[in-house]
DOKE-745243 format. One record per residue: residue in one letter; x, y, z of N, C-alpha, C in turn. Coordinates in steps of 0.02 Angstrom, whole numbers, padded with zeros to 5 digits, always signed. Atoms other than C-alpha are relative to their C-alpha. Layout:
N
aXYZXYZXYZ;...
// end
This chain:
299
x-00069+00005+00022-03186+00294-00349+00018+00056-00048;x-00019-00034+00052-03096+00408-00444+00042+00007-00053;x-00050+00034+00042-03039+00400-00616+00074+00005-00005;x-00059-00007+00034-02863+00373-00677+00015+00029-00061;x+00023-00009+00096-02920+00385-00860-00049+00023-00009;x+00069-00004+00031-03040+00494-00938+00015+00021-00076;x+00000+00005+00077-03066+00474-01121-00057+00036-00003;x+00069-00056+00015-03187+00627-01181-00011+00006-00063;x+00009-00030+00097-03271+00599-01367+00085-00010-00018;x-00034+00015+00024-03123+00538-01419-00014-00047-00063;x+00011+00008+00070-03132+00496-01630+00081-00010-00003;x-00054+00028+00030-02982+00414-01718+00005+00001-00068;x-00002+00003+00079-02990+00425-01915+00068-00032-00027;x-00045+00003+00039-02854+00354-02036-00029-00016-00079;x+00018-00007+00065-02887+00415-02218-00084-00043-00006;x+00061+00014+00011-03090+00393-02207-00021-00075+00042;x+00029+00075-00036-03080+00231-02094-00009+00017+00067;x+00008+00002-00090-03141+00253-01911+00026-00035+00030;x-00004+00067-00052-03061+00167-01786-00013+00007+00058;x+00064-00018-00044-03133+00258-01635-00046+00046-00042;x+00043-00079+00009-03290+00351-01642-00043+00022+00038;x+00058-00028-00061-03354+00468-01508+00014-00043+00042;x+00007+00030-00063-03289+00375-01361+00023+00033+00043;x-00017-00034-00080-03297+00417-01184-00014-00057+00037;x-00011+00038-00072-03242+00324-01035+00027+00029+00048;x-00036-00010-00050-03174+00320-00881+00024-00075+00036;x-00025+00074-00032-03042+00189-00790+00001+00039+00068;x-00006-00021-00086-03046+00206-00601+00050-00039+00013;x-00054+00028-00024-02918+00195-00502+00014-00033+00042;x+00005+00049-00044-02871+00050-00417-00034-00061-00022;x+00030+00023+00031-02947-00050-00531+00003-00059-00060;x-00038+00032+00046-02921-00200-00651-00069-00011-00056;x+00049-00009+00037-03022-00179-00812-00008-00029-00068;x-00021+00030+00051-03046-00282-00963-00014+00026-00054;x+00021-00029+00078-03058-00218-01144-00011-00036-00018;x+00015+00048+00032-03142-00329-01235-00030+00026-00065;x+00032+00006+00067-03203-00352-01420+00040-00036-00058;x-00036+00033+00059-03169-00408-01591+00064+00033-00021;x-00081-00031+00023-02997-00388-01677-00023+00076-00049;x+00026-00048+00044-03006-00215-01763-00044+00034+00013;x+00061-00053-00037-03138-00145-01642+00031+00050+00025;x-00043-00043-00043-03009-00035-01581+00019+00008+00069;x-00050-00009-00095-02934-00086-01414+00061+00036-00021;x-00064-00021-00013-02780-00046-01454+00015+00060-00047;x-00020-00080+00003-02785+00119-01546-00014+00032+00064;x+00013-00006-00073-02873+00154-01382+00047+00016+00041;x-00037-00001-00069-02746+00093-01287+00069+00055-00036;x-00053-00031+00035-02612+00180-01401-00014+00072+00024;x+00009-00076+00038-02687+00358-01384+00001+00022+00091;x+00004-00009-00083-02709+00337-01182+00077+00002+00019;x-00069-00005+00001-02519+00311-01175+00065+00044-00062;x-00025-00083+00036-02490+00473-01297+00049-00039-00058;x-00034+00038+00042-02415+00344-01435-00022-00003-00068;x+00035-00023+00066-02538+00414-01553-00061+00050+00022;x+00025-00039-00022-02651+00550-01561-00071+00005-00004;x+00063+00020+00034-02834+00556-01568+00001+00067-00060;x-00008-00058+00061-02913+00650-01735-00055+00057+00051;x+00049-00033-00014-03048+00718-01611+00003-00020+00081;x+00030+00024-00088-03088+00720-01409+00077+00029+00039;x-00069-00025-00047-02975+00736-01264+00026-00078+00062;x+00010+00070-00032-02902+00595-01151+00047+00057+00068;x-00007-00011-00054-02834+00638-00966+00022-00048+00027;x-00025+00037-00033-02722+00546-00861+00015+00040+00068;x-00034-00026-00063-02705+00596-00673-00029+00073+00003;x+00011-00075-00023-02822+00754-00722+00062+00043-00067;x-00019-00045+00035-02687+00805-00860+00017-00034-00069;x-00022+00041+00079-02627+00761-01065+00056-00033+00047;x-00075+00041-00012-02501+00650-01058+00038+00006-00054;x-00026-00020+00037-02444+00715-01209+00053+00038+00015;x-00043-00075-00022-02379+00882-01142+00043-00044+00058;x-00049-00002-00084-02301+00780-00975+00023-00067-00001;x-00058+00037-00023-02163+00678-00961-00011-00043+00061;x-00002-00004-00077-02188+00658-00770-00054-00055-00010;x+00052+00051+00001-02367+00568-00823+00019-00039-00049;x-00025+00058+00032-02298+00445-00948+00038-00045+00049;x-00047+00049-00038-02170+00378-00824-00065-00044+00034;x+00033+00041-00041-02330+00330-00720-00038-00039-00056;x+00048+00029+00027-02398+00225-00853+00063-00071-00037;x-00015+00068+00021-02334+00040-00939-00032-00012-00047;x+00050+00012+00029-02400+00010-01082+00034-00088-00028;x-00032+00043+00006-02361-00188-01133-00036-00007-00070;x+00021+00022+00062-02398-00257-01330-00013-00050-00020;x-00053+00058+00036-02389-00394-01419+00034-00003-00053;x-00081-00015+00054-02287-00325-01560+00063+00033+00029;x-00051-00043-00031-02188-00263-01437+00084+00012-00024;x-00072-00020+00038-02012-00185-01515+00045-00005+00066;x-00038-00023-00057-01878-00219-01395+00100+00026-00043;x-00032-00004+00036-01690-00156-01443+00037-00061-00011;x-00033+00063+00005-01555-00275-01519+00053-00011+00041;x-00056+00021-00020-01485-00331-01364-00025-00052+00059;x-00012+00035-00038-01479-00450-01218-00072-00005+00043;x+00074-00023-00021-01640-00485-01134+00027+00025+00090;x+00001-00024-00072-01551-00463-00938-00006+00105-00032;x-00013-00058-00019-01504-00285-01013-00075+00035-00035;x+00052-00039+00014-01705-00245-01097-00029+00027+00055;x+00063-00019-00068-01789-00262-00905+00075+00032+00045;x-00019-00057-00037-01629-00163-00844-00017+00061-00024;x-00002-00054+00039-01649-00032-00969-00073+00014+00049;x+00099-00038-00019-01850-00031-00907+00021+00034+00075;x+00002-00012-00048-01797-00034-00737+00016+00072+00029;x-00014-00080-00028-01715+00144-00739-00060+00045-00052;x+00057-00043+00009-01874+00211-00801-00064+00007+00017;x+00017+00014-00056-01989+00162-00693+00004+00005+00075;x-00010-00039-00071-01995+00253-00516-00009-00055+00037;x+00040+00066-00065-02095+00097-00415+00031-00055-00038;x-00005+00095+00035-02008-00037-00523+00038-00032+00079;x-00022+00049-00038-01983-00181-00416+00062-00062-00025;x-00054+00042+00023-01815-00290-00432-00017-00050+00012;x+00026+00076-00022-01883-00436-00316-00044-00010-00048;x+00057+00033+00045-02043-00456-00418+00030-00024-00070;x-00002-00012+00076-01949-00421-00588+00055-00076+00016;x-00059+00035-00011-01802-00565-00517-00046-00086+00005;x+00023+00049-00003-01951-00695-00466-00042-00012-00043;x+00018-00010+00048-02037-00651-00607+00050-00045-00079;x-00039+00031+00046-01904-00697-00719+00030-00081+00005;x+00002+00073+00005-01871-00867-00626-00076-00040-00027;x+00076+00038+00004-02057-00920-00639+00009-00007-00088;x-00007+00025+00085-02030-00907-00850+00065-00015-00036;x-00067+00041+00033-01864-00963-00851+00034+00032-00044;x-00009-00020+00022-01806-00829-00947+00090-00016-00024;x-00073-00008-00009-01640-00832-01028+00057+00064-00022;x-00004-00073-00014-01564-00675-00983+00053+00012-00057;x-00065-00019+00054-01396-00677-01092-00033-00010-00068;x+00025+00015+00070-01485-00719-01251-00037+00068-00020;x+00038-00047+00033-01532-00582-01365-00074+00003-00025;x+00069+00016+00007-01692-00549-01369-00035-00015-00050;x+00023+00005+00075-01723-00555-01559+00007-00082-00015;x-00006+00078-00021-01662-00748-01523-00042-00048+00034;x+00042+00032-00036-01774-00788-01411-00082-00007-00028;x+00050+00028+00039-01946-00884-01434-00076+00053-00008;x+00046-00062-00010-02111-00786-01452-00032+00002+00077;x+00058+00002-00065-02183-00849-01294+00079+00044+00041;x-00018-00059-00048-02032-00766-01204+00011+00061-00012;x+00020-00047+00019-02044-00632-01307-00068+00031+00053;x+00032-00020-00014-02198-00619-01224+00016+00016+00060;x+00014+00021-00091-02145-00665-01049+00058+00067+00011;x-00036-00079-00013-02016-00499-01051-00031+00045-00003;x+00080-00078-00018-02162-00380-01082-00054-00030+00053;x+00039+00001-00047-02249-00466-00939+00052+00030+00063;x-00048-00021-00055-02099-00441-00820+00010+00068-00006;x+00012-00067+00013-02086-00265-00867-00058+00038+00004;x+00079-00031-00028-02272-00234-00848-00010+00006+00071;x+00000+00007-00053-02278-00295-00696+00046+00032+00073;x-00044-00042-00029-02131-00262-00619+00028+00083+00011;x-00013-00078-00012-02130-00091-00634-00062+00027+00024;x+00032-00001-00022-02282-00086-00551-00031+00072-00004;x+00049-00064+00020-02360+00082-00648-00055-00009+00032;x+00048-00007-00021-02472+00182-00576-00082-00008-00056;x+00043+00011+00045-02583+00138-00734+00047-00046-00058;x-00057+00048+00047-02516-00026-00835-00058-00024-00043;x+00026+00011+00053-02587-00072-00999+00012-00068-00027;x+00011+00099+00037-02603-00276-01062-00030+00021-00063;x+00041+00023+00063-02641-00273-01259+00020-00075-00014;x-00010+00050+00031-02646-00458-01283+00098-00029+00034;x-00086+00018-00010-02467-00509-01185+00014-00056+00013;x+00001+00040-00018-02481-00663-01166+00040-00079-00068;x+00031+00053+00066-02473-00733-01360+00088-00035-00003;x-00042+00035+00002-02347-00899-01375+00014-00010+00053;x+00014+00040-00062-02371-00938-01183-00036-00054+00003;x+00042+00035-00003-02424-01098-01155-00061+00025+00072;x+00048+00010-00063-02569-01136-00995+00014+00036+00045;x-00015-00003-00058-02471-01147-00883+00041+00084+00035;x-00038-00086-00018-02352-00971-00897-00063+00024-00007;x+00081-00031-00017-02530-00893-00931-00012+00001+00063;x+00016+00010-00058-02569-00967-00769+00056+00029+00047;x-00046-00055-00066-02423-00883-00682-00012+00071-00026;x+00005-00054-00007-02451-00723-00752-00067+00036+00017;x+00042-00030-00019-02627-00714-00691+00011+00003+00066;x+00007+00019-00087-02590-00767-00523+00059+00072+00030;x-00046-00050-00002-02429-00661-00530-00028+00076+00029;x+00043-00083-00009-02537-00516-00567-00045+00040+00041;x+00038+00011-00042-02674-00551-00464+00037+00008+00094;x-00029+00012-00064-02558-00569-00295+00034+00079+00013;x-00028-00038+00000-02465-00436-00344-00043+00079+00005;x+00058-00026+00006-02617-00329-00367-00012+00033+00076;x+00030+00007-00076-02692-00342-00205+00068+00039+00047;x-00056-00040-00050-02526-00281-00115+00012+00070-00042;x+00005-00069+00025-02510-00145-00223-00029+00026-00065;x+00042-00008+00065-02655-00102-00321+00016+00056-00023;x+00001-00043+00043-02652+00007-00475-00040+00003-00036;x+00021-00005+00043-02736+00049-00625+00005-00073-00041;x+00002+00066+00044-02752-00124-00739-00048+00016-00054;x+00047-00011+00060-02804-00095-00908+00008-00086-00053;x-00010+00050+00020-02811-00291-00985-00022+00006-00076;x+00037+00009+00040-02859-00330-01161+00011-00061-00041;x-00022+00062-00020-02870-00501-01195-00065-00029-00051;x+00062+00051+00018-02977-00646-01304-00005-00053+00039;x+00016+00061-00055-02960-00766-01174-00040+00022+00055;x+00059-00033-00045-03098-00696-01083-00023-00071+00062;x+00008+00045-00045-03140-00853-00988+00049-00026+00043;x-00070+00013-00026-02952-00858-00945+00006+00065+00071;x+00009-00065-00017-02978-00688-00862-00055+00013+00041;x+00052-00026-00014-03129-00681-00810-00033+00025+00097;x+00014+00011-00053-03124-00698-00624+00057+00067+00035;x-00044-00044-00035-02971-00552-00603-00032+00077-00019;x+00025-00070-00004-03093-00418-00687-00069+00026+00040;x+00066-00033-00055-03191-00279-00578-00056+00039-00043;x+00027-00043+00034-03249-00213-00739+00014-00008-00075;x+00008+00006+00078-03285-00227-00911-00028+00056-00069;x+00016-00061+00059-03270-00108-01070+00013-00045-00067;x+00013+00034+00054-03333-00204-01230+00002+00060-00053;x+00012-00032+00062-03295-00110-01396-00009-00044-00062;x+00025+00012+00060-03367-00132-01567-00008+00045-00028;x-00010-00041+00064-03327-00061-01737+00025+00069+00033;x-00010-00056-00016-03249+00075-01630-00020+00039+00024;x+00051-00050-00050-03392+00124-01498+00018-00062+00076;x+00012+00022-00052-03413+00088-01328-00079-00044-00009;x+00056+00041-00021-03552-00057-01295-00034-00020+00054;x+00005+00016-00063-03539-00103-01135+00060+00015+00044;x-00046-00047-00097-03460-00005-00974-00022-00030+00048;x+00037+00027-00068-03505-00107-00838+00046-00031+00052;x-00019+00027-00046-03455-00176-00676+00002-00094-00021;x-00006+00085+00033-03399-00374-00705-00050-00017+00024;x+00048+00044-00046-03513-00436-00555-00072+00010-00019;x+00065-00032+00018-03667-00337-00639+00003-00044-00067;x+00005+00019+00062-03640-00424-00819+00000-00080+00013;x-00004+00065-00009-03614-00597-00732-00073-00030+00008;x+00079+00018+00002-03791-00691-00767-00048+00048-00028;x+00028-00065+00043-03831-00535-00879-00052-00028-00046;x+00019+00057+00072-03896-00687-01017+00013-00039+00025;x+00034+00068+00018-03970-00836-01034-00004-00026-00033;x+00024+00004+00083-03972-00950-01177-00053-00059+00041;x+00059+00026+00023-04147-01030-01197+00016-00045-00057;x+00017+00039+00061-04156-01193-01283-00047-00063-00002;x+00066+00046-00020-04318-01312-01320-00018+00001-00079;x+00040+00009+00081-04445-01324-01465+00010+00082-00024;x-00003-00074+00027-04436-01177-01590-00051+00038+00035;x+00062-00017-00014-04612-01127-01568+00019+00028+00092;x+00005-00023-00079-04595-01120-01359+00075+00032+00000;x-00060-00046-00009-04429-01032-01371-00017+00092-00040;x-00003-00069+00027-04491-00900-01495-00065+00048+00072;x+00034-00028-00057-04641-00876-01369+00035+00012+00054;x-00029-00017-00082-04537-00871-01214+00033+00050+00013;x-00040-00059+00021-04430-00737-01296-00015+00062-00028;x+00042-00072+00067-04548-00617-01389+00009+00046+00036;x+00001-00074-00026-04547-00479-01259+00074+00006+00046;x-00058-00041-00023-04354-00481-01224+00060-00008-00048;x-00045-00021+00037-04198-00433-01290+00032-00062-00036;x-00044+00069+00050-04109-00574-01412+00045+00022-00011;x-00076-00019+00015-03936-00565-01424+00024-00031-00064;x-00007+00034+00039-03933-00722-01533-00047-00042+00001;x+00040+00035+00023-04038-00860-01616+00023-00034-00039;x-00015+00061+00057-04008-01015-01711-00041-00062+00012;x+00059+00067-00015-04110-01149-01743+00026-00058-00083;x+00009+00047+00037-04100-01339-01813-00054-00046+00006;x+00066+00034+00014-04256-01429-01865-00047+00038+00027;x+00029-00039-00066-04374-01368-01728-00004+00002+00060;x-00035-00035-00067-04260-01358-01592+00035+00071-00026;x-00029-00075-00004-04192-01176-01553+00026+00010+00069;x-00025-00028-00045-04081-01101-01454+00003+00083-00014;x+00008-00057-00004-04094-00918-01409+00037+00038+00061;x-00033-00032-00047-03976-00812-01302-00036+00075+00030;x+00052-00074+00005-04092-00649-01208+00036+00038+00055;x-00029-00046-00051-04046-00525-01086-00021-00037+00053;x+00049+00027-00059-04091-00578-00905+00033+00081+00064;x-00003+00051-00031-04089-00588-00759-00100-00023-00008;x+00058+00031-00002-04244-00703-00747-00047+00012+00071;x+00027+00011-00076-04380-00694-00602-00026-00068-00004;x+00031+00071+00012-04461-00846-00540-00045-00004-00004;x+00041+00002+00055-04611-00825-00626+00020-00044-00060;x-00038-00002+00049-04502-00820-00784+00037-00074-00004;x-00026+00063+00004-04418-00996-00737-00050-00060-00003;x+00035+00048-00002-04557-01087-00690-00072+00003-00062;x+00020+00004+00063-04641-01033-00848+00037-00064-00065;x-00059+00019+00012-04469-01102-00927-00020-00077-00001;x+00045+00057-00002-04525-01270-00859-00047-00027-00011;x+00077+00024+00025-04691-01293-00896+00015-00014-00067;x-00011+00012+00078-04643-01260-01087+00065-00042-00027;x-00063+00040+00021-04502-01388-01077+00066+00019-00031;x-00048-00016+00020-04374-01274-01087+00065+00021+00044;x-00053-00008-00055-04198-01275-01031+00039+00058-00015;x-00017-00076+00013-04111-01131-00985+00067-00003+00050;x-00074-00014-00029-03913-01095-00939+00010+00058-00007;x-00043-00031-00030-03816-00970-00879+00039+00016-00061;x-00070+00009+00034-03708-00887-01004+00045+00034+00032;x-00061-00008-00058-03518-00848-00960+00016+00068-00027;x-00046-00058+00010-03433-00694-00965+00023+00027-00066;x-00029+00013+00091-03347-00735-01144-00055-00016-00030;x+00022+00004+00059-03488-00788-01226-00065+00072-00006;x+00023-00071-00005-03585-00631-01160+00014+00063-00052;x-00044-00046+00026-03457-00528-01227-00017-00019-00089;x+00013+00011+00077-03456-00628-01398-00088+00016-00040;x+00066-00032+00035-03639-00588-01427-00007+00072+00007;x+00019-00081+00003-03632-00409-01370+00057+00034-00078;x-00037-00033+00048-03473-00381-01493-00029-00016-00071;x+00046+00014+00054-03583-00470-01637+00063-00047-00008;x-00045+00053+00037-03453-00623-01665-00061-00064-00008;x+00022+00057+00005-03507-00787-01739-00031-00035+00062;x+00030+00056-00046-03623-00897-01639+00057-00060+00004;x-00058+00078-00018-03500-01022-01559-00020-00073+00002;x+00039+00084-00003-03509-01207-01560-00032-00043+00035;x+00006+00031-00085-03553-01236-01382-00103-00005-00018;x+00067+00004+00030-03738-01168-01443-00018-00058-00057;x+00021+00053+00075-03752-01299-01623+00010-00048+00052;x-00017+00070-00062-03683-01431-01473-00061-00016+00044;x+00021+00007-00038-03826-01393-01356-00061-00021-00046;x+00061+00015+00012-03966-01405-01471+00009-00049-00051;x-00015+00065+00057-03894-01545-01598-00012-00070+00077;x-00010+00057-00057-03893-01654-01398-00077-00030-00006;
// end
């Protein structure tokens, strides 16, 4: 595949604070890709500097093969959506007309069934309206304008379930008939997890993990049994995490496992799950051990 996005050594500074450093990627095109990490890891200067909305202090980024700084022509092909998103002070039918004449491929049907599915209310000024449709106008505008590279920081926030649930499906349907670039970035990772082809985990402002989704799926294991037969079962591989009460332990390691490796597992009375996508992610970005682990070994 070939990229859409290449980010080269790209560094970010503001007054002695890093917020990238030294990153290089690439988004392929055709592609729906999730950014993941902690708040403040820098997705979204990231995503800011890919859509020429800030500059890096160091590196080079490429869209289509050129800056998107210098070109006009390559901004139009791009969407970038927020969730502080600024819209002006007026009417929400006239924010997604305003988008619509800037946008070459915007779609009216999508942006029209789009707007029934969240019930939008078009005459109401947008500064009036609630946050969740706050949100749900930077989804219709993402979408609907169906950029050749569209950007998700977080668009979802003050949607309940269920609009969530239309804008994956939305996206997802819409996708498939005319795929593009999909750059997601999202904490609902388990909400998500089944529409990405690909996963870019940052921390403290580096790249961690570049990988294909289907390659990271069953990446880890958490291990949990007696301390003692967990620390043995684990000594010669990678630990992501560890916690232990009394002398039960749970231990999260790299895998995949062979069956050797399982039926070892058994013998030493130890049980062993599958971790998901999100909690993958939460141990590679270094967040808190979640409660699902203190749950499994307090049972």
């Amino acid at each position: 595949m070939t990229p859409a996005v290449v980010v080269d050594h790209v560094s970010r500074r503001y007054r002695g604070v890093t917020a990238l450093d030294d990153v290089s990627v690439a988004f392929e095109e055709g592609s729906i890709t999730g950014l993941l990490g902690r708040n403040g890891a820098g997705k979204s200067t990231l995503m800011r500097i890919i859509t020429a909305q800030e500059f890096p202090s160091t590196g080079t980024v490429r869209v289509h093969g050129r800056n998107p700084v210098e070109h006009d022509d390559v901004l139009r092909t791009m969407s970038f959506v927020k969730e502080s998103q600024l819209y002006p002070d007026i009417k929400v039918k006239r924010v997604i007309e305003a988008a619509s004449w800037f946008y070459p491929r915007w779609s009216h049907e999508l942006a029209t069934q789009l707007i029934e599915d969240f019930d939008l209310p078009m005459k109401r000024p947008v500064k009036k309206v609630s946050r969740g449709m706050h949100s749900a106008v930077g989804i219709v505008i993402g979408l609907a304008s169906r950029a050749e590279i569209t950007l998700f920081d977080e668009p979802y926030l003050g949607l309940d379930a269920v609009a969530r649930q239309i804008f994956y499906d939305r996206l997802l349907a819409d996708y498939a008939q005319h795929p593009r670039t999909i750059l997601l970035s999202t904490h609902l990772i388990d909400e998500v997890a089944n529409l990405l082809e690909h996963v870019v985990v940052i921390k403290a402002g580096r790249i961690v993990v570049d990988e294909a989704a289907d390659e990271l799926r069953g990446r880890a294991v958490t291990v949990t049994g007696p301390a003692r037969a967990v620390d043995e079962f684990t000594v010669h591989r990678e630990v992501l995490s560890r916690q232990g009460i009394g002398s039960i332990a749970a231990a999260t390691v790299t895998g995949p496992l062979d069956d050797l490796a399982w039926a070892r597992a058994r013998e030493m009375n130890l049980e062993i799950e599958p971790v998901s996508l999100q909690e993958f992610v939460v141990r590679t970005a270094g967040q808190p051990v979640d409660t699902a682990v203190t749950e499994r070994i307090s049972a």
